[in-house]
ZAFI-529156 format. One line per 4 residues: number of its first residue (from 1); their letters; for each residue y, z, x of N, C-alpha, C. Coordinates in Angstrom, 1 decimal. Layout:
NUM) a) Y,Z,X,Y,Z,X,Y,Z,X  ...
% end
This chain:
1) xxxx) -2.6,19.8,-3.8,-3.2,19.1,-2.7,-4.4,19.8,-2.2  -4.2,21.0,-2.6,-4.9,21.7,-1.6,-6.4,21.4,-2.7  -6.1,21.5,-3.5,-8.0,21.3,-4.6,-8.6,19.5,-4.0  -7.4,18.7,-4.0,-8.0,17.8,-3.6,-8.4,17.4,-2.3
5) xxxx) -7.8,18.4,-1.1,-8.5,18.2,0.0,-9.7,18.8,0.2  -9.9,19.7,-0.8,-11.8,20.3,-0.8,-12.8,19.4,-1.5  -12.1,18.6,-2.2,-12.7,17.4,-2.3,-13.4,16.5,-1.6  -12.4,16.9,-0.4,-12.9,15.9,0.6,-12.5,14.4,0.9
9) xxxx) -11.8,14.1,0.0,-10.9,12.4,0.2,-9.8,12.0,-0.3  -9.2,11.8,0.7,-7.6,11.5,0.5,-7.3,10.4,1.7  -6.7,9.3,1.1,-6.8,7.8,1.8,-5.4,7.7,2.3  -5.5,7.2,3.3,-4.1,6.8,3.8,-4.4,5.4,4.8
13) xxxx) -2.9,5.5,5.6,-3.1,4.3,6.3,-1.8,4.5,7.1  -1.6,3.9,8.3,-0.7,4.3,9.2,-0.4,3.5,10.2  0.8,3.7,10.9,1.0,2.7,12.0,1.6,3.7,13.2  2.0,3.0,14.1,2.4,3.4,15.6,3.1,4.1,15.4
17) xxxx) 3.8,5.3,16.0,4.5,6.3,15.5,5.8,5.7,16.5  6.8,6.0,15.6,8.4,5.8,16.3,8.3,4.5,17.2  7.3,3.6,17.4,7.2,2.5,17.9,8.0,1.3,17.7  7.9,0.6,16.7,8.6,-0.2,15.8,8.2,-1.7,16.5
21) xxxx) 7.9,-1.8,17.3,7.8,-2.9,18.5,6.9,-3.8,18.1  7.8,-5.1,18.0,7.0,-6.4,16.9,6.3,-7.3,18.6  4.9,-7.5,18.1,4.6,-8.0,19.2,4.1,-9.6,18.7  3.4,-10.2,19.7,2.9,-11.8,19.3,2.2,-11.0,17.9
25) xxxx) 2.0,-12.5,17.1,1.1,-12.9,15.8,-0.5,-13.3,16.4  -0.3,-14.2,17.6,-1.7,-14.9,17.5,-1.9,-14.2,18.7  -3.8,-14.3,18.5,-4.3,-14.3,19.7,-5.3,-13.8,19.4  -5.6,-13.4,17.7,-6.6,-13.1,17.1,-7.8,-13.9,16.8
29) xxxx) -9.4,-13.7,16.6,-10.0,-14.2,15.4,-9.3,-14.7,14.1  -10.0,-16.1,13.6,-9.5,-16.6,12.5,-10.7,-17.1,11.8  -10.6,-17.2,10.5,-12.1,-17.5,10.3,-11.1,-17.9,8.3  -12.6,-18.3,7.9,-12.3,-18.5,6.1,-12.8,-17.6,5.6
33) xxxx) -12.7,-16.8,4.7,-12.9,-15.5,3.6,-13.4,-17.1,2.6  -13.2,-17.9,1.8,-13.5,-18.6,1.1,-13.5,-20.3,1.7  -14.0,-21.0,0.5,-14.1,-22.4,0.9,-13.4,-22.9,-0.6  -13.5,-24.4,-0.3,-13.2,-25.7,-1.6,-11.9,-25.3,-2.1
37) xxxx) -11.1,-25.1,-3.3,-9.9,-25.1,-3.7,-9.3,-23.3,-4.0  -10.4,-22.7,-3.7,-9.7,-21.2,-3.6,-9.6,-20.8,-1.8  -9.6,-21.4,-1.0,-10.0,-21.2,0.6,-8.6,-20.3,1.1  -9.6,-19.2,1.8,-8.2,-18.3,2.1,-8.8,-18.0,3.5
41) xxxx) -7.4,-18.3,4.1,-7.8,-17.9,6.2,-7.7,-16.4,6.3  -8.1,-16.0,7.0,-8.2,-14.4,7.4,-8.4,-14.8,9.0  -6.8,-14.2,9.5,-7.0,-14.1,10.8,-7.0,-12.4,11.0  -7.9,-12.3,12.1,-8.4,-10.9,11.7,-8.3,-9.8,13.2
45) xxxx) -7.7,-9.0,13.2,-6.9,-7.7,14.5,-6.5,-8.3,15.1  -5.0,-8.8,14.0,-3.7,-9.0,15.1,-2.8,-7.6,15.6  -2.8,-7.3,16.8,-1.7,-6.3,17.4,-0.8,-6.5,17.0  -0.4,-5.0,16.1,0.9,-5.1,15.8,2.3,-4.1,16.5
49) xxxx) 1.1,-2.9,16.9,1.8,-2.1,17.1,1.5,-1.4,18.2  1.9,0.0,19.1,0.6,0.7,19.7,1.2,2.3,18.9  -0.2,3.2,19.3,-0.3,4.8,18.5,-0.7,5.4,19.6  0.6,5.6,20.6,-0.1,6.3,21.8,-0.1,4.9,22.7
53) xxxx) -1.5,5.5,23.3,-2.1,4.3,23.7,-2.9,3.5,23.0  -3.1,3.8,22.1,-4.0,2.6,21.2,-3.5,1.7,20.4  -3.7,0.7,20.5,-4.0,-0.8,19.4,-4.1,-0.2,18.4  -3.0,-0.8,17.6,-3.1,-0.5,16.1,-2.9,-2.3,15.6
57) xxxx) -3.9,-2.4,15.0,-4.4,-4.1,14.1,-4.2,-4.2,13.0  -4.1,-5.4,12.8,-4.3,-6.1,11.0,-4.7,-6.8,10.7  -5.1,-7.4,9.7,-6.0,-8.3,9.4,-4.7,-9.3,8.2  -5.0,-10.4,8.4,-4.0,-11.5,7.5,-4.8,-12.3,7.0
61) xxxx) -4.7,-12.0,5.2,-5.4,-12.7,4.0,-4.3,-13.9,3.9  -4.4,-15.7,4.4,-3.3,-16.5,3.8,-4.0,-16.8,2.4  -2.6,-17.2,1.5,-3.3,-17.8,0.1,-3.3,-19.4,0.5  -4.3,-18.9,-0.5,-4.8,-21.0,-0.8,-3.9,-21.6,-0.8
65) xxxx) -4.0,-22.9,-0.3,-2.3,-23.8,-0.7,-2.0,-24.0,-1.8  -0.1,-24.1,-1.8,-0.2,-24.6,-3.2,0.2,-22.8,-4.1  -0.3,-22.0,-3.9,-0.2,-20.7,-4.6,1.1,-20.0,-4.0  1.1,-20.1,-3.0,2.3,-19.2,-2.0,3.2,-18.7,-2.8
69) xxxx) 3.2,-17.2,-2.7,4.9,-16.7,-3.4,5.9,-16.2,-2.5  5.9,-16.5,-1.2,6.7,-16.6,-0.4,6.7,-14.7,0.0  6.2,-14.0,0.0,6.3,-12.3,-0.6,4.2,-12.3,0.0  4.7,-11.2,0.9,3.6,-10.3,1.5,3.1,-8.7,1.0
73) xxxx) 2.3,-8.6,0.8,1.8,-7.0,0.5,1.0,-6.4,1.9  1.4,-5.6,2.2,0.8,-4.3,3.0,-0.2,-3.4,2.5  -1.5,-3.4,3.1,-2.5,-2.7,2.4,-2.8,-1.4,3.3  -3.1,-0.5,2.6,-2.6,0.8,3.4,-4.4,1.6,2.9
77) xxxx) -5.1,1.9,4.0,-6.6,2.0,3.3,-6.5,3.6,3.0  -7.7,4.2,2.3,-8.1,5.3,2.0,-9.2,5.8,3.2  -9.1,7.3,3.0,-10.7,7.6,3.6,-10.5,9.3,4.2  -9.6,10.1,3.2,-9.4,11.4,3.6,-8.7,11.6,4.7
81) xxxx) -7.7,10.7,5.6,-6.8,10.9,6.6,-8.0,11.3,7.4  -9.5,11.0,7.6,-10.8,11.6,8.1,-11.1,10.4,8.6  -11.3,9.0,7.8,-12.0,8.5,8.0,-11.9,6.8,7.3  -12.1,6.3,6.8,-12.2,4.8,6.7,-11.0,3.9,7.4
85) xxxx) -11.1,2.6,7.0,-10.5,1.4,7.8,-9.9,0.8,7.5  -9.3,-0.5,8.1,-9.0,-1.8,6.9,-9.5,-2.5,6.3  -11.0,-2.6,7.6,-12.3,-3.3,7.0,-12.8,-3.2,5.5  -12.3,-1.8,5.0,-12.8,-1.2,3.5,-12.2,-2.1,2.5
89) xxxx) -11.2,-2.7,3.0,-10.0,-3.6,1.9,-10.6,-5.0,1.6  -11.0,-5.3,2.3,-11.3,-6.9,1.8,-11.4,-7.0,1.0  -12.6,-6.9,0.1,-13.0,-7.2,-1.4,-11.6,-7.2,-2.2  -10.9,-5.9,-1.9,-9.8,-5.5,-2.9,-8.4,-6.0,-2.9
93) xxxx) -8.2,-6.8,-1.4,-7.2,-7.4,-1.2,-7.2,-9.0,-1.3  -8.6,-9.5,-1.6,-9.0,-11.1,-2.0,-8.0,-11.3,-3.2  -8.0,-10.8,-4.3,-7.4,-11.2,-5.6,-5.8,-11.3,-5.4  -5.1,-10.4,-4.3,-3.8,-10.6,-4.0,-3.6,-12.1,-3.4
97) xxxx) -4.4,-12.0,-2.4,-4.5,-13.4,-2.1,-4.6,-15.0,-3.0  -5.3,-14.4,-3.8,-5.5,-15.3,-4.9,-4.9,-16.0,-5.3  -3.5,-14.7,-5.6,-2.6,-14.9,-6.7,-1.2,-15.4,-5.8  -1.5,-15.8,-4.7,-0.4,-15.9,-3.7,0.3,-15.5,-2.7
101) xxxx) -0.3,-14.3,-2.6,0.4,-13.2,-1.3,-0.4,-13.2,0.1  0.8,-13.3,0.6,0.1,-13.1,2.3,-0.3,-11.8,2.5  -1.6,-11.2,2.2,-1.3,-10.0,2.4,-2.6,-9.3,3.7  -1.8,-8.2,3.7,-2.0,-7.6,5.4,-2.8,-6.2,4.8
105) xxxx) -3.7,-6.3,6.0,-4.6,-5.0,5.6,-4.6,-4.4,7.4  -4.0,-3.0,7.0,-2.9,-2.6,8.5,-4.0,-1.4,8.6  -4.4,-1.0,9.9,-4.8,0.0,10.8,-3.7,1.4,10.6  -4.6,2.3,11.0,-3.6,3.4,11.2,-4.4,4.3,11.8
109) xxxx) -3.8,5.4,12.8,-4.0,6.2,13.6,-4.8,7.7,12.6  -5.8,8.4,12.1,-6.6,8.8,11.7,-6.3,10.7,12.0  -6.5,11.6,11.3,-5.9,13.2,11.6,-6.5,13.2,13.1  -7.4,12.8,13.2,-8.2,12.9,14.7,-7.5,12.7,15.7
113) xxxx) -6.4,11.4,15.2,-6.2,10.7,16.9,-4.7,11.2,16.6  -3.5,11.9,15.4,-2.7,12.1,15.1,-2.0,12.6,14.5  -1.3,13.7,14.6,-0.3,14.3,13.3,0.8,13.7,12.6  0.9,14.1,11.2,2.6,13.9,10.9,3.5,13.8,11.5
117) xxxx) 4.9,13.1,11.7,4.9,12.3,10.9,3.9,10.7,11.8  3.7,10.5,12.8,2.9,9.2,13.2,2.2,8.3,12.3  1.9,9.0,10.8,1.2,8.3,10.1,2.3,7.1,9.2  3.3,7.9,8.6,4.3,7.1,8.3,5.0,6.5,9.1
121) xxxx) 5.3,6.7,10.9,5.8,6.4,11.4,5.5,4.8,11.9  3.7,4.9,11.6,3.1,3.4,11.8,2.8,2.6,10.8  3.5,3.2,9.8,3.5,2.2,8.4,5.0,1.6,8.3  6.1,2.3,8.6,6.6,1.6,9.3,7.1,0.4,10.1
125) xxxx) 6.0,0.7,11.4,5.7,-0.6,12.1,5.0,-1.9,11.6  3.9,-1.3,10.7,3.9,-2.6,10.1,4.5,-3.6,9.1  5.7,-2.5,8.2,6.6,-3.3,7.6,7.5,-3.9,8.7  8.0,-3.4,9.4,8.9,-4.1,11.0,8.0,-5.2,11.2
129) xxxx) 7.0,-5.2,11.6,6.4,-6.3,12.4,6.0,-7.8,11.4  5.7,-7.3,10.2,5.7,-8.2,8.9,6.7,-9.1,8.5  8.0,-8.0,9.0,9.4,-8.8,8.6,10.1,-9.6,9.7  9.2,-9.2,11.0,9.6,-9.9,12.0,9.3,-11.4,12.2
133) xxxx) 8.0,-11.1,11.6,7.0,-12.6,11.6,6.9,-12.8,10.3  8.0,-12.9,9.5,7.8,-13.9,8.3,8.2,-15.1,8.3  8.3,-16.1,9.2,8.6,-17.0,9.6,7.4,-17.9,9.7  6.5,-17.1,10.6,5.0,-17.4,10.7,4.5,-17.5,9.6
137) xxxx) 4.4,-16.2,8.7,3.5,-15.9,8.2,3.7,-16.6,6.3  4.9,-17.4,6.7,5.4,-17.8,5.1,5.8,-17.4,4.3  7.0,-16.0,4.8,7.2,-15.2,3.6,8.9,-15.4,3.5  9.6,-14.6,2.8,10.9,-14.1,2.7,10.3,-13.0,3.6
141) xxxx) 11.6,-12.7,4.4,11.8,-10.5,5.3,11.9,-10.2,4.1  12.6,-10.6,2.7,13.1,-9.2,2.3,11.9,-9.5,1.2  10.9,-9.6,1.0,9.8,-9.9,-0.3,9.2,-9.3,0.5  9.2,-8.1,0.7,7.4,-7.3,1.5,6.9,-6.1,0.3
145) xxxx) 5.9,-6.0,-0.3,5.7,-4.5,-0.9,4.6,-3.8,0.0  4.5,-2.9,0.2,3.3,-1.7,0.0,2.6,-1.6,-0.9  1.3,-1.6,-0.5,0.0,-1.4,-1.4,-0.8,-0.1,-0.7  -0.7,1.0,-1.0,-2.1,2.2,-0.9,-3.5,2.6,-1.7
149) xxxx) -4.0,3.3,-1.0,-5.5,3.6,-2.0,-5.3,5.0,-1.5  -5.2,5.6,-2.7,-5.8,7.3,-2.3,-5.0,8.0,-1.6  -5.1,8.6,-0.3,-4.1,8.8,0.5,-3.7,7.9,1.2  -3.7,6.8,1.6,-2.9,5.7,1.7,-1.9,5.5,0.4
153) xxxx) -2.3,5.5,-0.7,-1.5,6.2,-1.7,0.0,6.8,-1.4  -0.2,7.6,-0.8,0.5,8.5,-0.6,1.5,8.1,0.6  1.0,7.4,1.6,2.2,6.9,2.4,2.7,5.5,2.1  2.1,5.0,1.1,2.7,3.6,0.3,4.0,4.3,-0.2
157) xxxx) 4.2,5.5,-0.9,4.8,5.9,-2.2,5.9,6.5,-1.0  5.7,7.0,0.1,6.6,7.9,1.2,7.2,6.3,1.3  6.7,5.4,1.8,7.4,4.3,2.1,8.3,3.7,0.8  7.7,3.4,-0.1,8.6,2.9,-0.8,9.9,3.9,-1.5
161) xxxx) 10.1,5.3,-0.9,11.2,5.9,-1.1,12.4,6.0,0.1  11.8,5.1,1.2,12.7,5.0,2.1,13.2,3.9,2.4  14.6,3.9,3.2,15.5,3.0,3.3,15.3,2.3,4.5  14.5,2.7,5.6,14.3,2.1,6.7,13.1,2.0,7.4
165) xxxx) 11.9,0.7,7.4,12.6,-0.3,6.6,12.1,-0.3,5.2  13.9,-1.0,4.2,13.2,-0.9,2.9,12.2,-1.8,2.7  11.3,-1.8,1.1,10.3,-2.2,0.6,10.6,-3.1,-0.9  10.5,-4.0,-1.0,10.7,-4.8,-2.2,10.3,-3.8,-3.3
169) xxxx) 8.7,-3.3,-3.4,8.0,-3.1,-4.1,6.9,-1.8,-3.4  6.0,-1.5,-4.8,5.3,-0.7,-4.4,3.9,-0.5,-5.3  2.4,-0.3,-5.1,1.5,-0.4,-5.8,0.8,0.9,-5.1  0.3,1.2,-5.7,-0.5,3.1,-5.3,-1.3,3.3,-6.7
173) xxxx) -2.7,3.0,-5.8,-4.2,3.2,-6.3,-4.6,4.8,-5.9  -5.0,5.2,-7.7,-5.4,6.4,-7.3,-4.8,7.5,-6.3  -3.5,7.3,-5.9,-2.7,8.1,-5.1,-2.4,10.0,-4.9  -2.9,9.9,-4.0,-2.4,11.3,-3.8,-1.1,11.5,-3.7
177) xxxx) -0.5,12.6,-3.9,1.6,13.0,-4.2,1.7,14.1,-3.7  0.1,15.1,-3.5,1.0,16.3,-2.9,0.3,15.9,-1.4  1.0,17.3,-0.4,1.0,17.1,1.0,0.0,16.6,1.2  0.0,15.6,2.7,-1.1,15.4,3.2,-1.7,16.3,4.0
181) xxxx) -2.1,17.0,3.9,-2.4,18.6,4.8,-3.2,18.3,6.2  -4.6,17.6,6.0,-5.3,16.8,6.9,-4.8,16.8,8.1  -3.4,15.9,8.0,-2.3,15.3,9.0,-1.3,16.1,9.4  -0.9,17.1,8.9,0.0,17.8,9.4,0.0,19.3,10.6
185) xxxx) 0.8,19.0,11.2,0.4,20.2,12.3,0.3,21.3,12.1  0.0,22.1,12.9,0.1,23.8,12.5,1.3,24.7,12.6  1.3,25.7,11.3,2.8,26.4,11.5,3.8,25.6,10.8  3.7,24.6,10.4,4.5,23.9,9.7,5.0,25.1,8.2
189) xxxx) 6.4,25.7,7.7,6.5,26.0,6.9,6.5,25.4,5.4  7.0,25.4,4.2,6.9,25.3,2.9,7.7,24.0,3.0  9.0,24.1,3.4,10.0,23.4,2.9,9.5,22.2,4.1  9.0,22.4,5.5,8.4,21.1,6.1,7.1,20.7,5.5
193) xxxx) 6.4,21.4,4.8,5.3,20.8,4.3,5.7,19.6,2.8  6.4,20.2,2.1,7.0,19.4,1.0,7.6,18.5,1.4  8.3,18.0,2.7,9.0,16.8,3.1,8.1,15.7,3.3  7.0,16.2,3.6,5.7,15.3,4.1,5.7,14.5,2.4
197) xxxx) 5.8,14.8,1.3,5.5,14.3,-0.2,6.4,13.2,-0.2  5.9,11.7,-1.3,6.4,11.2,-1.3,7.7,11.8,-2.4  7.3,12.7,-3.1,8.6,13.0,-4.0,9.8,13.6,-3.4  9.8,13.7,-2.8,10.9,14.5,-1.5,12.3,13.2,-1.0
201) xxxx) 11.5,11.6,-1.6,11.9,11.0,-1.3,12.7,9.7,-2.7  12.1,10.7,-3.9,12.6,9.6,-5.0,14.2,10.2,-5.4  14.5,8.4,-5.4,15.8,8.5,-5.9,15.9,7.0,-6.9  17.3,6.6,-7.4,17.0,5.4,-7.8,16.9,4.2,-7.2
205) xxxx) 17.2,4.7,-5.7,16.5,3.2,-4.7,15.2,3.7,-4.3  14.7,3.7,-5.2,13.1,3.9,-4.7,12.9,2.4,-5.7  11.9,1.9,-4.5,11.3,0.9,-4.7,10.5,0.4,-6.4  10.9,-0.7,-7.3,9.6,-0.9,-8.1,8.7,-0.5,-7.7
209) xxxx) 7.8,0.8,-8.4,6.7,0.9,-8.1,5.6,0.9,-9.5  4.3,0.8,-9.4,3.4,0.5,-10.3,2.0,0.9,-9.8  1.6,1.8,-10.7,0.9,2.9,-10.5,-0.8,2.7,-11.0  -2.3,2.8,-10.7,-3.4,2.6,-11.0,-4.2,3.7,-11.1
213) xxxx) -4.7,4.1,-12.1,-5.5,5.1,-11.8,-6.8,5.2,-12.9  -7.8,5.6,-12.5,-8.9,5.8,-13.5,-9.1,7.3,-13.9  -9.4,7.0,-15.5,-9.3,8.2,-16.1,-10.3,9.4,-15.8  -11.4,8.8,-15.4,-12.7,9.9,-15.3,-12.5,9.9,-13.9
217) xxxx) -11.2,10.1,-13.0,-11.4,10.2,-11.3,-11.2,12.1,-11.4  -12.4,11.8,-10.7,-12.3,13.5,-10.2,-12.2,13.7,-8.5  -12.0,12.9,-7.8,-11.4,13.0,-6.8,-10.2,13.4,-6.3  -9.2,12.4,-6.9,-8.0,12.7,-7.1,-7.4,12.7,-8.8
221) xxxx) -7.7,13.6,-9.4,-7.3,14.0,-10.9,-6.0,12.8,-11.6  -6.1,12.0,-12.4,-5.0,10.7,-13.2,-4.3,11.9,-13.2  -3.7,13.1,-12.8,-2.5,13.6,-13.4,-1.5,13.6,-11.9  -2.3,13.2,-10.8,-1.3,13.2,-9.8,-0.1,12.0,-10.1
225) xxxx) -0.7,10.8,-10.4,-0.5,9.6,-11.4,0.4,9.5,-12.4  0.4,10.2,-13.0,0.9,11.4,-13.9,2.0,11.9,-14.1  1.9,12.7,-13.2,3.3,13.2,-12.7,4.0,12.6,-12.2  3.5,12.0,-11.4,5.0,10.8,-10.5,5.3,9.8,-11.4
229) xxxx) 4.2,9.5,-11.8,5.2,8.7,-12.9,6.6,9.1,-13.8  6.0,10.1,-14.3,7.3,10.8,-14.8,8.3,11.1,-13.8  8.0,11.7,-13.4,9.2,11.6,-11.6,9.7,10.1,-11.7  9.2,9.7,-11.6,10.4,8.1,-11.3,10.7,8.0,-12.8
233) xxxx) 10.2,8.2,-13.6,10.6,7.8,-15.1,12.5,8.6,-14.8  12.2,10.2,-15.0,13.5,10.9,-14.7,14.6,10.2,-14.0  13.8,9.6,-12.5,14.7,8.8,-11.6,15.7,7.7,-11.8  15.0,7.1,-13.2,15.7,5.7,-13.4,15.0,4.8,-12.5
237) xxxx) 14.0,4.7,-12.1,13.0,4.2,-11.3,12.4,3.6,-12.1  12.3,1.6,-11.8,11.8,0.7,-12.4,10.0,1.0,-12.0  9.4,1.5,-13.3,8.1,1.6,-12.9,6.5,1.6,-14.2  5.7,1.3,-13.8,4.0,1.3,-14.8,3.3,2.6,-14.3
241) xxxx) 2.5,2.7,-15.6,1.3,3.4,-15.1,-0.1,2.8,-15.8  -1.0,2.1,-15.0,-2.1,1.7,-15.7,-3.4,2.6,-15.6  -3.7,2.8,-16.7,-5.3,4.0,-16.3,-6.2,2.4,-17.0  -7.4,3.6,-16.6,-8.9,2.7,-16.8,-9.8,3.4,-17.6
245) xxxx) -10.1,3.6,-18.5,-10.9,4.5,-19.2,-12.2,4.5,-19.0  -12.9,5.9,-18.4,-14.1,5.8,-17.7,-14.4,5.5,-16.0  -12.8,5.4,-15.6,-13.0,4.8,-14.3,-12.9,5.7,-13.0  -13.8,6.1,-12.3,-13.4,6.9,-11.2,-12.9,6.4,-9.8
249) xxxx) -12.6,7.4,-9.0,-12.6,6.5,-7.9,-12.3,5.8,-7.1  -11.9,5.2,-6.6,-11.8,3.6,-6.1,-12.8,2.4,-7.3  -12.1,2.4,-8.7,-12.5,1.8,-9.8,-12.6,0.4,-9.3  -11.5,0.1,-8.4,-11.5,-1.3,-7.7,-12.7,-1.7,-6.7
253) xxxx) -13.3,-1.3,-6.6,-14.4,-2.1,-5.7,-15.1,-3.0,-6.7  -15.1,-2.6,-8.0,-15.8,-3.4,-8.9,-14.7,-4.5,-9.1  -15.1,-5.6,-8.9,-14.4,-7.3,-8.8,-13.5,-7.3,-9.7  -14.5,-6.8,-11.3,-13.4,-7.3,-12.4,-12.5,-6.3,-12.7
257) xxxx) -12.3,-5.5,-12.5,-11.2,-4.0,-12.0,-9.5,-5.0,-11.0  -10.6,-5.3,-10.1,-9.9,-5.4,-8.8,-8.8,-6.7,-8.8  -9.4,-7.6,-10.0,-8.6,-8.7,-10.1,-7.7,-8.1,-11.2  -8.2,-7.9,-12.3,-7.0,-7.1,-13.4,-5.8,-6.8,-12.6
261) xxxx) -6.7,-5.4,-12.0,-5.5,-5.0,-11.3,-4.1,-5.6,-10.4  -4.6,-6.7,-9.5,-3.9,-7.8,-9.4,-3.4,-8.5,-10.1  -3.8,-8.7,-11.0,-2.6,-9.7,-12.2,-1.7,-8.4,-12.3  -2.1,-7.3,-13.1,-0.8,-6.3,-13.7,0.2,-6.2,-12.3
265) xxxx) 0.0,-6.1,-11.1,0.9,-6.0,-10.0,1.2,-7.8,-10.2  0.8,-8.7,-10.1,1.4,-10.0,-10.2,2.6,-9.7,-11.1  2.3,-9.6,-12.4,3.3,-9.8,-13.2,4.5,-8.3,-13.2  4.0,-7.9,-12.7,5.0,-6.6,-12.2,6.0,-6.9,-11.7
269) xxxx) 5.6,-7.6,-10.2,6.5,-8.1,-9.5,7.0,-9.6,-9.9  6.7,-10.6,-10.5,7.2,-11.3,-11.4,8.6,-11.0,-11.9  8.5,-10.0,-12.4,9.7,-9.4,-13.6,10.5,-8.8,-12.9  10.0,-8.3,-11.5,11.0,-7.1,-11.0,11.9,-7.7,-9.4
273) xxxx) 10.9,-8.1,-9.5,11.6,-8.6,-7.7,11.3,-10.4,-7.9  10.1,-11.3,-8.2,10.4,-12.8,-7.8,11.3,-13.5,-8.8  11.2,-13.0,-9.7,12.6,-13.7,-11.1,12.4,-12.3,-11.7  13.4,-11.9,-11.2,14.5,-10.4,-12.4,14.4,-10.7,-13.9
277) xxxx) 13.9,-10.3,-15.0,14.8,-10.1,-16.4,13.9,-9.4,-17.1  15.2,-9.3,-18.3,14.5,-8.0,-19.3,13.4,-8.3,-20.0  12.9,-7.7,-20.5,11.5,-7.8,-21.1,12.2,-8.3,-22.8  11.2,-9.7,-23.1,12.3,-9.8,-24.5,11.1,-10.4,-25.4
281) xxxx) 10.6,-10.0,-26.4,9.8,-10.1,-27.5,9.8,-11.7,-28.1  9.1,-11.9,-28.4,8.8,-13.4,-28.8,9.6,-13.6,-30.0  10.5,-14.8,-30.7,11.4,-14.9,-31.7,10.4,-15.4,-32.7  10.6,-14.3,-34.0,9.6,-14.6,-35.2,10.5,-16.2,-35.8
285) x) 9.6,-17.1,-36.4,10.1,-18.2,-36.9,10.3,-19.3,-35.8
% end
């Protein structure tokens, strides 16, 4: 952790701390992200939560009609626990939409405005508040996954190792796995800094998860990637690892990355959570 926080970027994403408190859906801006037969509504900073005193928002990608898979994703943004938004997601969260997910691109409280644990504590809230209003929002409660970038990454992967609340699923872009350091207070010893990791938390109810990474990232090195993968492999943990050859980065801002990568989590969750079965080879003859 510590090489990659001299790096300078590690992405997370976060909700209200110990809050849980599902508030109204509407009362937001709503507008169209698209038009004609692919048209997706985006109602945009709904209150979901509070972080302290502050408003913690989301933004709701609906799918086109007609696509709906009844199942929401949670987009959890990057930006070194320093810095970026939700606003950063759009581009990257259009293709989930695409493919039929209601999906949410969630606020979080920043090292600035917050320490550990408040970051997972408002991630969280936004799985609470998501499951609260799936009625609204057209989902199943129990079809929610997590989606992170970077260090958001890393509290997608903390989330989908815990039981409360659980997570259908789980997708972590370029993910960081060791501590978030950024975020965590001072004086904290060894064995509280390791608890901050999502590995602290794998067992074999850890969520499907499915893993993205590009091979030329020198931000956060494919071996963080890497390694957890193997960690949940050990686990008995239903799980992928997809690399990108030549890809640094946040490889997803580029469109045709960004949709790939949406199909391989489509069909992920396909097999794992919306119709269960084993992978079975085409019958010769």
């Amino acid at each position: 952790m510590d090489r990659m926080s001299r790096r300078g970027f590690l992405g997370t994403a976060g909700m209200a701390a110990g809050m849980g408190a599902v508030l109204p859906a509407l009362g937001a801006g709503t507008a169209g992200a698209q038009t004609g037969e692919t048209a997706i509504a985006v109602e945009k900073n709904v209150v979901f939560g509070k972080g302290g005193e502050m408003d913690l928002k989301l933004d709701i990608y609906k799918p086109p009609a007609g696509t709906e898979k009844r199942m929401a994703t949670i987009h959890v943004h990057g930006g070194g626990f320093t810095g970026g938004s939700k606003d950063t997601l759009s581009e990257r969260i259009l293709p989930f939409a695409r493919r039929g997910y209601v999906a949410v691109a969630a606020q979080y409280r920043l090292a600035g405005q917050a320490k550990w644990p408040s970051q997972i504590d408002d991630v969280k809230s936004a799985i609470r508040w998501t499951r609260a209003n799936a009625a609204m929002l057209g989902i199943n409660p129990d079809r929610i996954a997590i989606v992170g970038y970077s260090a958001g990454g890393l509290l997608a992967l903390n989330a989908a190792g815990l039981q409360d609340p659980p997570v259908a699923a789980c997708a972590a872009f370029y993910a960081v796995t060791d501590e978030p350091s950024p975020i965590l207070p001072e004086g904290l010893d060894a064995a509280a800094r390791r608890a901050t990791t999502p590995a602290t938390n794998i067992s074999a109810r850890f969520a499907p998860t499915v893993l993205f990474h590009g091979v030329a990232d020198t931000t956060v090195p494919i071996e963080s990637s890497q390694k957890f993968f193997q960690m949940l492999r050990e686990a008995k943990v239903t799980t992928e690892l997809h690399t990108y050859a030549g890809a640094p980065h946040i490889f997803d801002q580029v469109p045709a990355f960004a949709a790939a990568s949406a199909l391989m989590f489509d069909l992920f969750v396909d097999r794992y959570v919306l119709n269960p079965r084993p992978f079975l080879p085409p019958r010769r003859g």
